[in-house]
C-alpha positions, 0 to 999 in steps of 0.5 A: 921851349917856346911860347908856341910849345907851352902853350901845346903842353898846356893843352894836354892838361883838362881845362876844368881838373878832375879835381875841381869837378869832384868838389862841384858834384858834391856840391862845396861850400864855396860854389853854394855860397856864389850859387845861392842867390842866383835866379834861373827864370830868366835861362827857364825863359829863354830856353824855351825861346831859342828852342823855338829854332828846333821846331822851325828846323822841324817844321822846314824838313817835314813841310814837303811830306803833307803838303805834295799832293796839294803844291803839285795842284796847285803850282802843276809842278811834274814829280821831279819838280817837286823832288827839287823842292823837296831836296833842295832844302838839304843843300840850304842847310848846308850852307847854313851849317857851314856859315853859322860859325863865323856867324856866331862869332861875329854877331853872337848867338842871339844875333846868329838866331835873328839872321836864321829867323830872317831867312826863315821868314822870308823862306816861308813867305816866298813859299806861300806866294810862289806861283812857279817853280823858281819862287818855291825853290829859293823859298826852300833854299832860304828855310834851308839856310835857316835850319842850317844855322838853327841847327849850331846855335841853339844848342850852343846858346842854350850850353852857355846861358845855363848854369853850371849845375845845369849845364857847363857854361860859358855865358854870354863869351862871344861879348866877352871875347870881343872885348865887350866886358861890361856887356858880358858882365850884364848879360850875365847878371840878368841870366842869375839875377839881380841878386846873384854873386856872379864875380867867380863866374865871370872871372872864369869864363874870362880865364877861359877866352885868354886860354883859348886865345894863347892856343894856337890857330888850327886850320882844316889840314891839322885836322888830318893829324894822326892824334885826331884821327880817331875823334875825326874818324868818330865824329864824322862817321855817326854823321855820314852812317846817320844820313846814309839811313836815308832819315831826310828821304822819309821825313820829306815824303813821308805821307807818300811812303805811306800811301804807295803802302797802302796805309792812312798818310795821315796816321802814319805821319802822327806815328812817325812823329811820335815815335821820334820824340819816343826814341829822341828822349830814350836816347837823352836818357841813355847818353846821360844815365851812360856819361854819369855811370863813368868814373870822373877820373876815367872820364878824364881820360877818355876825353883827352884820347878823344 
């Protein structure tokens, strides 16, 4: 069997063992001792931040609902001028989402939210001294790209710099994937604390890279494999059933939804914001309650079939 070969084989086992994970839930000595002098102000400090990039996301898709009637005065843009800018933003964020890979890998999670934030910045910028059509659209475009990358690695960053109680974690990898140990090294001391015994920790998470190393390099046709048939097929679909709903359409002209139904614009948008952070923390409840109602070992299974 070849290195090639082993290294397949290898992969069909569980990263983290069923077993290791049962003695995590119930809480083992040796994890309470590595855990106990770690302080999490500074991942409670920085979650909030990067959470931050959800917000702008939301803030560049709900810009063109309360804001048409008053740009399409003041610029004397036609409604399918403005229909550009408001759908525009879409393709930005596909760029974005397609690029914020290699970005994060490359310049790291926290550089990855910088260039997003950059675009961002400059998108609203040209959106407010736009005098044409030319300057708000690629304003539109810029906020877009921005969302784009907001929208990869914010969830990303806030999974790696938690703990492993909170939430499986692999802290600061990029630096450590590219060779940077004693960075990785600090950037993890400063997420546990001064105080904190991060020796097993780090020692995991570099275990960890040198697997995904030795793994062999997919490229875009291994993922018309017949074994990824059915998680390509899931993933995608709730993807592409999410935006034949038409969510992006109604989040872009919302107020005007409302005013051609004869209801208040403004009261209608507070409604349609409220009720998503209603459904958006039902649903948080649900995943969790459902995931922790499975057995582990089951659980294992159903992972490796996916």
């Amino acid at each position: 069997m070849d290195v090639k070969e082993d290294v397949q084989e290898n992969i069909r086992e569980p990263l983290m063992p069923i077993e290791n994970i049962l003695a995590h839930e119930d809480g083992g000595a040796g994890d309470r001792t590595n855990n106990k002098k770690v302080n999490p102000c500074m991942v409670y400090f920085s979650t909030p931040i990067a959470v931050c990039g959800s917000y702008a996301f939301g803030s560049c898709a709900g810009y063109s609902s309360p804001t048409q009637s008053a740009i399409r005065e003041d610029i004397a843009l036609s409604l399918a001028e403005y229909s550009v800018f408001g759908s525009i933003l879409t393709f930005g964020a596909m760029i974005g989402a397609i690029t914020s890979g290699p970005i994060a890998n490359y310049v790291g999670r926290k550089g990855a939210m910088r260039v997003s934030s950059v675009f961002c910045v400059a998108g609203w910028l040209a959106i407010y001294f736009a005098e044409g059509v030319w300057p708000l659209d690629i304003g539109r475009l810029a906020t877009g790209y921005g969302m784009g990358v907001f929208s990869y690695v914010v969830p990303v960053f806030i999974a790696e710099i938690a703990p492993k109680n909170l939430r499986g974690a692999l802290t600061a990898a990029n630096q450590a994937k590219t060779g940077k140990e004693k960075e990785f090294e600090a950037a993890l001391q400063k997420l546990r604390g001064k105080d904190a015994d991060i020796t097993h920790e780090a020692a995991e998470i570099q275990d960890y890279i040198e697997t995904l190393e030795r793994l062999p390099k997919a490229g875009m046709l291994d993922l018309f494999q017949r074994r990824y048939l059915r998680s390509v097929t899931i993933g995608v679909g709730l993807m592409v059933f999410q935006q034949f709903g038409g969510i992006n359409g109604i989040c872009f002209y919302t107020s005007t939804i409302f005013e051609s139904a004869g209801f208040s614009s403004s009261v209608g948008t507070i409604i349609y914001a409220i009720l998503q952070v209603v459904v958006t923390g039902l649903n948080t409840i649900v995943i969790f309650t459902s995931i922790r109602s499975i057995d582990l070992s089951d659980g294992g299974q159903i992972m490796y079939k996916l």
